[in-house]
LUMTOR-938799 format. One record per residue (C-alpha): residue in three letters; x, y, z. Coordinates in steps of 0.05 Angstrom, whole numbers, plus 5000, padded with zeros to 4 digits. Each point is the difference from the previous one (the first is absolute). Layout:
<sites>
 type    u    v    w
  ALA    X    Y    Z
...
</sites>
This chain:
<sites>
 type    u    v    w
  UNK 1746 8364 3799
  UNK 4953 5042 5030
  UNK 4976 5054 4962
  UNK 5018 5081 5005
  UNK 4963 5059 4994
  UNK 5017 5078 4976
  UNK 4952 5048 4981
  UNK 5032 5021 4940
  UNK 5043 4946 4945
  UNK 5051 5033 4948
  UNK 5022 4954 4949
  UNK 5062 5027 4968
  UNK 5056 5038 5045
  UNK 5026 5046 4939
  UNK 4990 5076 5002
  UNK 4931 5002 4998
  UNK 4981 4946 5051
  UNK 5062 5010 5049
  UNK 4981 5081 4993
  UNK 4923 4976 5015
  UNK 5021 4957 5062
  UNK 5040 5058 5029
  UNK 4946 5052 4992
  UNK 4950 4953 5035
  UNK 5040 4971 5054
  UNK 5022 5067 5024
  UNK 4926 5010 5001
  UNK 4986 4952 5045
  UNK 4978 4948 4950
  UNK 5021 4930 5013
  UNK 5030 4975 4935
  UNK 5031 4950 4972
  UNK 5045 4992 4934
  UNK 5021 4946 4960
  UNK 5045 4991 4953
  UNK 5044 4929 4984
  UNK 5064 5046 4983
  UNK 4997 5057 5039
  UNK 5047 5046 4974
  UNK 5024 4979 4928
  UNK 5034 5031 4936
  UNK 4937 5015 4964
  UNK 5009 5007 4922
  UNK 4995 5067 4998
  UNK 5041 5062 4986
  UNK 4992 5023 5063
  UNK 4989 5079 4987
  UNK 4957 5037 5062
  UNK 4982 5061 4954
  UNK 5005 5072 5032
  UNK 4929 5005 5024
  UNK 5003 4940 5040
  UNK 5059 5023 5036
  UNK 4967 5065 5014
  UNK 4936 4968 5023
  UNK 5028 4942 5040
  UNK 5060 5036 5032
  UNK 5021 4942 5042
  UNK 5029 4964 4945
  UNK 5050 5041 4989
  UNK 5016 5018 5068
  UNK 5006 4920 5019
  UNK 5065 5016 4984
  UNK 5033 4939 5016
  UNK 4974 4963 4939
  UNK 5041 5010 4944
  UNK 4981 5037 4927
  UNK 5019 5045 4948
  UNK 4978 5077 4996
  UNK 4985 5004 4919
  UNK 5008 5070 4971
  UNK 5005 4985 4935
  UNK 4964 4968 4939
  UNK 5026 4985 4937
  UNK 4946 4983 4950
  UNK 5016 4968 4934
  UNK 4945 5012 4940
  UNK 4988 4936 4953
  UNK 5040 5044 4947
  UNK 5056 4996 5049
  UNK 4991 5074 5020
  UNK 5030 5013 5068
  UNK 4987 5054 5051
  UNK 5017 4996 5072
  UNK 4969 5038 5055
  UNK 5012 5026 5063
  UNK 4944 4989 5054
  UNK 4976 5052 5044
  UNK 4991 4957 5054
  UNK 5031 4923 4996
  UNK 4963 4935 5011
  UNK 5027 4942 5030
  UNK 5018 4932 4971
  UNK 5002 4950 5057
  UNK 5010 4914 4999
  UNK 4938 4974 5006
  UNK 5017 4954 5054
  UNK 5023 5067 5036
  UNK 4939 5041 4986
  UNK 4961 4935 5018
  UNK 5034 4994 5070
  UNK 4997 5069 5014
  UNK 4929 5005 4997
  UNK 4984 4925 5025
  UNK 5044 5023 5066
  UNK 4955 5063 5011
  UNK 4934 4951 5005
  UNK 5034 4959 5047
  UNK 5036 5066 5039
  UNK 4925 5018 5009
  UNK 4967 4941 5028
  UNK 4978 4960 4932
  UNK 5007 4914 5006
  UNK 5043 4978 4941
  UNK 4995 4925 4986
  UNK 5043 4980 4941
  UNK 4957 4949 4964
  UNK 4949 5000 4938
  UNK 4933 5001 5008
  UNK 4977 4942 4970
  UNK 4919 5003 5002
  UNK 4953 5035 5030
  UNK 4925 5015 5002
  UNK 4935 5035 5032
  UNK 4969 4971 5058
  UNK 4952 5045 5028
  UNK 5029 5060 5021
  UNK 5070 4976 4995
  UNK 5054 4985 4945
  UNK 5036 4927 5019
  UNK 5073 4997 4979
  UNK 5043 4954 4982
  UNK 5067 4992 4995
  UNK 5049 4961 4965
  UNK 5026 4963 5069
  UNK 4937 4983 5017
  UNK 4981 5056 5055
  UNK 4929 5023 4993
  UNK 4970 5079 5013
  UNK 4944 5036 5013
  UNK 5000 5074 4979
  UNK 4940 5051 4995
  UNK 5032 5038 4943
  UNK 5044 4972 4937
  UNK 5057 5041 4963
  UNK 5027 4980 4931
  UNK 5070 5037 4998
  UNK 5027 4935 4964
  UNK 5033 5032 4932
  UNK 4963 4995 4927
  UNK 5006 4912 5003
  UNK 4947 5029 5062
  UNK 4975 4925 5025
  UNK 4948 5050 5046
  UNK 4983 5030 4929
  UNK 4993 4944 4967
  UNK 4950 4960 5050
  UNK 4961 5062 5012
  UNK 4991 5044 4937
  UNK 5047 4954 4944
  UNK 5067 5015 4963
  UNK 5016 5048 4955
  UNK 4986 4990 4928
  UNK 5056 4994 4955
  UNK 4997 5076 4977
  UNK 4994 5024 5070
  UNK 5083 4982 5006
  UNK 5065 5014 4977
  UNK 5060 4954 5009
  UNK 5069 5020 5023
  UNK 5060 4971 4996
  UNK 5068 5028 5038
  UNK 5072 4992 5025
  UNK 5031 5006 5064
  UNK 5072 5016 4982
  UNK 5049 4995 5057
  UNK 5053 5056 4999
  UNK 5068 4983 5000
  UNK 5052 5021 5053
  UNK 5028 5076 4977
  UNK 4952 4997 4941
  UNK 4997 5065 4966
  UNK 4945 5038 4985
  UNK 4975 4958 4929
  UNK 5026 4932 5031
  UNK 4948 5007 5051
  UNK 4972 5038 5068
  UNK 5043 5025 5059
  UNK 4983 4970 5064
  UNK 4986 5071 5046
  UNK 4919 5016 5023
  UNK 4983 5065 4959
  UNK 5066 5015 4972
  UNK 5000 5061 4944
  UNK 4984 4987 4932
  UNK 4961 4945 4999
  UNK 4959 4991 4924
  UNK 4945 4957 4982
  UNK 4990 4976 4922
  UNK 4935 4998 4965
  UNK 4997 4969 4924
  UNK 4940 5011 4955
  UNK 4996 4939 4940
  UNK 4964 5018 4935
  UNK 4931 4956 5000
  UNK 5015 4988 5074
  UNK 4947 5004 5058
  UNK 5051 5015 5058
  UNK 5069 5015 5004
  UNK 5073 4970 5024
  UNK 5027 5035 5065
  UNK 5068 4997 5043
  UNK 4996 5014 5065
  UNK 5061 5012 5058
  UNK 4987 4955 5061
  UNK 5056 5000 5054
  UNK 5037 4945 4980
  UNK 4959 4982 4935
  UNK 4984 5023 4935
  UNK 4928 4985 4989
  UNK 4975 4987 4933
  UNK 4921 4991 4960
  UNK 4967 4994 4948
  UNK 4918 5005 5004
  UNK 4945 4995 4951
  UNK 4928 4989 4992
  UNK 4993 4919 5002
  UNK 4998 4974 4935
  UNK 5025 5050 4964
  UNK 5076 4975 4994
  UNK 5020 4925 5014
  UNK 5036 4983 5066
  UNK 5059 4987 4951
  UNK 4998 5064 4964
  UNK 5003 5044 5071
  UNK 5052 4956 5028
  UNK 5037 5019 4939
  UNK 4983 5075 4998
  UNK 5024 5004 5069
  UNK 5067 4962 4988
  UNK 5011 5042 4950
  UNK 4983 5057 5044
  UNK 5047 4979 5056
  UNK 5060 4985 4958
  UNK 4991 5074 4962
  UNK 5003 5034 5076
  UNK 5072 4952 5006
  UNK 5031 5019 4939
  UNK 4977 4948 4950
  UNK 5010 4936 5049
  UNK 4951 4960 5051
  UNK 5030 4997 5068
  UNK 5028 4944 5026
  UNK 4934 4946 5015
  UNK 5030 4989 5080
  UNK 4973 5076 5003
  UNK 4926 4997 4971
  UNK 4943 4978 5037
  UNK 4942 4993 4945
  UNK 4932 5020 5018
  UNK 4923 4996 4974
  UNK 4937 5026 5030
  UNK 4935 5025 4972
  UNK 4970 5070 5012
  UNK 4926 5028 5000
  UNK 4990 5051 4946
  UNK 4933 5008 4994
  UNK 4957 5010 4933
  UNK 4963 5063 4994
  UNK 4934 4959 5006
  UNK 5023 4965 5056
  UNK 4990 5046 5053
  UNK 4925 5014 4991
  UNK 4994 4931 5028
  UNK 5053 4997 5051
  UNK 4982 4964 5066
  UNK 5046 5012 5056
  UNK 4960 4994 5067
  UNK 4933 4955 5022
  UNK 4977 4961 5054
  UNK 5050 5009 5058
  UNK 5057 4993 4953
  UNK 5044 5057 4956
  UNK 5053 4997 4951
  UNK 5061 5055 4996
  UNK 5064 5003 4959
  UNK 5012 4957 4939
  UNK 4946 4960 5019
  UNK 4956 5050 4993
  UNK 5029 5017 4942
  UNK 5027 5060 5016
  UNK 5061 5018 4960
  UNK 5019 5055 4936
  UNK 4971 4970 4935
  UNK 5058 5052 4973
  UNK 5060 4983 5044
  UNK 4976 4941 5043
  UNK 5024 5031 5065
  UNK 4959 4977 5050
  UNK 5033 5014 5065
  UNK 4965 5066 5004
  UNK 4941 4974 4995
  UNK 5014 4942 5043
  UNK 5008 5040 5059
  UNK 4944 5048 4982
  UNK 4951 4953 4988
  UNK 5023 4966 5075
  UNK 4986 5068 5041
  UNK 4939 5009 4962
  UNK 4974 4933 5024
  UNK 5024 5013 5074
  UNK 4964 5061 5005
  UNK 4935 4970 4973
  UNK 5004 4948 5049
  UNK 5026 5036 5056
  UNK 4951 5045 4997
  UNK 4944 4941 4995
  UNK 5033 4966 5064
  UNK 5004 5064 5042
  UNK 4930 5016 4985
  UNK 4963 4920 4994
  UNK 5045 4961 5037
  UNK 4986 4968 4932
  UNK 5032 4988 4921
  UNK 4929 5003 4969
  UNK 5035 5070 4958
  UNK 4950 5016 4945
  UNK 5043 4974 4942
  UNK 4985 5051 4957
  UNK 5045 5052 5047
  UNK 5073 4968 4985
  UNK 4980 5002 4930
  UNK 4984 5070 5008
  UNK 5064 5018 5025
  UNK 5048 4961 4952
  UNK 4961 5024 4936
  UNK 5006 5072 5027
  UNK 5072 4997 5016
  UNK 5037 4967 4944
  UNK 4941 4945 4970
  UNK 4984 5056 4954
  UNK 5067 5018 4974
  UNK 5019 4928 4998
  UNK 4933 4994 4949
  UNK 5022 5054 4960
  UNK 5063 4962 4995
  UNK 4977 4944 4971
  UNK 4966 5045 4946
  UNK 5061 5031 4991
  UNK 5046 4951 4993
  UNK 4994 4972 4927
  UNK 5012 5071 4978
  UNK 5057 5016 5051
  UNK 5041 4925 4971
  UNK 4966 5002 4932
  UNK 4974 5059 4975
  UNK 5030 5078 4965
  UNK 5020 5059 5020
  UNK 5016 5058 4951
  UNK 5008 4938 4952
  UNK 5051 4956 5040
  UNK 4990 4947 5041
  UNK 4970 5031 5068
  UNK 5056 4974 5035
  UNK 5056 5020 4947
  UNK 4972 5065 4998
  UNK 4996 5019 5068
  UNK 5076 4977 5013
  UNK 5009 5038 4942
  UNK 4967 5068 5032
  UNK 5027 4991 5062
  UNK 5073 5000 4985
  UNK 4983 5072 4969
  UNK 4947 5024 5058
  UNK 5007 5004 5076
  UNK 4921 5005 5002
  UNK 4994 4932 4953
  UNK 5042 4959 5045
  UNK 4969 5028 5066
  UNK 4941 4964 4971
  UNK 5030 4935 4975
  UNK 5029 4999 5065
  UNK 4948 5006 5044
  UNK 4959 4947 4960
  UNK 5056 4948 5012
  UNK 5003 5016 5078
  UNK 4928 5001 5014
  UNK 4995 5075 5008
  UNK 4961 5016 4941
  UNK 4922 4995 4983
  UNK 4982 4958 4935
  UNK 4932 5032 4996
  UNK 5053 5064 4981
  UNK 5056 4972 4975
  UNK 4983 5021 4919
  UNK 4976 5065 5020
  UNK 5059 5005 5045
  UNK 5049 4985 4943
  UNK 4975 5032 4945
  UNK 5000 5071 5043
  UNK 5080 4979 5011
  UNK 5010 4985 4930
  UNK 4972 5057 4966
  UNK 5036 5044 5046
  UNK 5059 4980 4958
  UNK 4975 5026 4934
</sites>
């Protein structure tokens, strides 16, 4: 089999390297993506959060994939406080096999090669990254992308794996909705119908939460935490017990779950001093990079963030070299000053956000607690769940709210 060439390799057609592709190819770049599954139901909850919608219109006006419109959030404190919340502007909860296509068919709509097969090895020669794949085809690529998730094989050859604390583990359900379900039995079927409401649950001694989510057709349901911190066995039973509480005390029938189990990078505070996301001809973006809320673990934000910052680094470099020699230090520059910062604080933040007090309650308890009494409280608390609000400000932010009360 003779071997192929493209200037440019993405490995990983998700958000972030399907989002890459496009922005390249309709440069002009000649690139090629692989992937083995192409689009696929990615364990995720699939929530786009507001700012990603307003940034990256054209998801929501490829209007022909489906979704849900979220304008609501329930949020239940570990004390089993409840407050729900309207949003000022909704986010969108999409299948991630939809969100996945959509994105994968703009690459291709502008000119990107998709080849659905794994990269199976590759290495420096010269000037030149040599691919291969799992079937056997060989390439040769001036410039290497890792857009391959946080199990990154790209990560792992070029920089290593994550250690242990630098992940959480999530666990979830798929739940099928039943025909003329009602509105607890399960989702309706319509694209941005009214009323749609998203669940977040807060556990005592818990670093990460339990969430419902409305898909069209689907119920999606997780359960995340730091790894090690709870047994596999232990989540799969908070979230059972989780999913059978939103039913009325009983697990749907098991012809309507799909079970699934992924790992997410939540990086510790000292973690990001050190993080190495671009070298010699080669880059890393998404949750390979790492890139994802040590708080929440959304990622798709930053996902398709961290895949335009890359493209204009290197279309930039291209336009003016005719080259990919980018001084590494620039896409660095650009990630730390537009969310790598925040992200850091993040990780600072989080012990006291899942673990620490607040006017003598549990943070979280308290700040349920607040927010059922103040507007300004859950504005806050709000924001921090969609991705709208700054953790370098969050305390000041809610101590301002919360003495407003008094």
């Amino acid at each position: 089999m003779p071997e192929q060439c493209a200037e440019i390799a993405i490995l990983g057609a998700g958000p972030a390297g399907a989002h890459l592709a496009s922005r390249l190819a309709a440069a002009g770049r000649d690139v090629v993506l692989f992937d083995p599954k192409g689009a696929w139901e990615k364990p995720c909850g699939g929530g786009v959060p507001t700012r990603a919608l307003r940034e990256f219109e054209f998801i929501l006006k490829s209007g022909s994939y489906p979704r849900k419109l979220i304008d609501r959030i329930t949020l239940i404190s570990p004390s089993e406080r409840r407050v729900s919340v309207k949003l000022a502007e909704p986010f969108a909860i999409y299948s991630r096999e939809v969100l996945n296509r959509l994105v994968l068919d703009r690459a291709t709509d502008a000119g990107a090669r998709f080849v659905q097969a794994a990269v199976a090895d590759f290495e420096r020669e010269g000037d030149q990254w040599r691919l291969t794949t799992g079937d056997g085809a060989h390439w040769s690529v001036r410039y290497l992308v890792g857009a391959d998730g946080a199990a990154s094989f790209t990560r792992r050859r070029l920089v290593g794996i994550y250690p242990k604390g630098d992940l959480a583990l999530a666990f979830g359900y798929n739940v099928t909705s039943e025909p003329n379900s009602g509105p607890n039995s399960g989702p309706n079927s319509g694209n941005d119908a009214d009323g749609e409401e998203a669940v977040v649950k807060f556990l005592k001694d818990f670093t990460g939460y339990l969430w419902a989510f409305p898909r069209p057709e689907v119920m999606n349901f997780g359960v995340a935490s730091k790894l090690g911190e709870r047994t596999s066995e232990e989540l799969r039973t908070l979230l059972k017990s989780f999913v059978c509480d939103y039913y009325g005390g009983k697990l749907p029938d098991e012809t309507r779950l799909n079970f699934f189990g992924a790992k997410i990078p939540t990086l510790e505070f000292g973690s990001w001093k050190e993080l190495r996301t671009i070298g010699d001809e080669w880059a890393l973006i998404g949750d390979a990079a790492g890139f994802a809320d040590p708080i929440t673990g959304e990622g798709i934000y930053y996902a398709f963030k961290s895949a335009d910052l890359l493209a204009d680094t290197l279309i930039a470099a291209g336009v003016s070299t005719n080259s990919y020699e980018i001084p590494t230090g620039e896409y660095e520059r650009l990630w730390r000053k537009e969310f790598g910062h925040d992200l850091e604080h993040a990780s600072y933040r989080l012990p006291r956000f899942y673990h620490g007090y607040f006017f003598g309650q549990v943070f979280t308890d308290a700040v349920v607690r607040l927010a059922r009494w103040h507007r300004g409280v859950r504005t806050v608390l709000i924001k921090t769940l969609v991705g709208e609000q700054s953790y370098v400000t969050l305390k000041r932010d809610l101590l301002r709210r919360a003495y407003q009360i008094f």
